[in-house]
N, C-alpha and C positions, 0 to 999 in steps of 0.2 A: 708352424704358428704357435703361437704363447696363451694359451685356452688362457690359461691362469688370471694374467693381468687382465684380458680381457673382461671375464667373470668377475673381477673384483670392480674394473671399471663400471660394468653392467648393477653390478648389488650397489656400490655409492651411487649412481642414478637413480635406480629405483628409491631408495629412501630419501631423496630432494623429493623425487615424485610426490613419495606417501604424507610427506613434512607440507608439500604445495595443496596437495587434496584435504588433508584438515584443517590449512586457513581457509580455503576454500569454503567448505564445509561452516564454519564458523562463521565468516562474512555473508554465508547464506540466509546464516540462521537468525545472522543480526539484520540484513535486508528482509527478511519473514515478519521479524518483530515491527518492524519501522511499518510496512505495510497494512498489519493491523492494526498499529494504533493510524494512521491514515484513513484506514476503511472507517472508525468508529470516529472518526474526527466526520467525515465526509458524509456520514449516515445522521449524526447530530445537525448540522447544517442545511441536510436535506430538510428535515423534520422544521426547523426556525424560517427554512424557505416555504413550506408547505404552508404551516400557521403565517406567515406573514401576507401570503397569497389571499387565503382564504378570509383573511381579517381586512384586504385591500378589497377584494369581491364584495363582501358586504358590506362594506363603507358607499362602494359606488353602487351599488345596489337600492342602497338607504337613499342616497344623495338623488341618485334618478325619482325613485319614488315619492322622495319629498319635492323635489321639483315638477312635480304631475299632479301633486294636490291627493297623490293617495293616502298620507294622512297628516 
């Protein structure tokens, strides 16, 4: 058997390897980024849903009570 060429085939694959795992690594870290600013996007939104809720609660809230004659 020809150890040599073998070894040499085995070291050129590992370095496509090493070259696949820090795009890898990379795309990670830009899917990380994309994520957070999602989170902060989805957290702002929450917050406009929240206030919009609670300004629609006291709207019909008012609207009942003024249809009761309570003031």
């Amino acid at each position: 058997m020809d150890y040599e060429t073998r070894i040499v085939k085995l070291e050129t694959e590992m370095e496509h390897q090493k070259e696949a795992i820090i795009l890898l690594r990379e795309d990670i870290n830009r899917l990380d980024d994309k994520v957070e600013s999602l989170r902060a996007e989805i957290l702002t939104l929450t917050r406009w849903n929240a206030g919009l809720l609670i300004s629609n609660v006291a709207m019909l809230l008012g609207w009942i009570l003024k249809s009761v004659g309570a003031f």
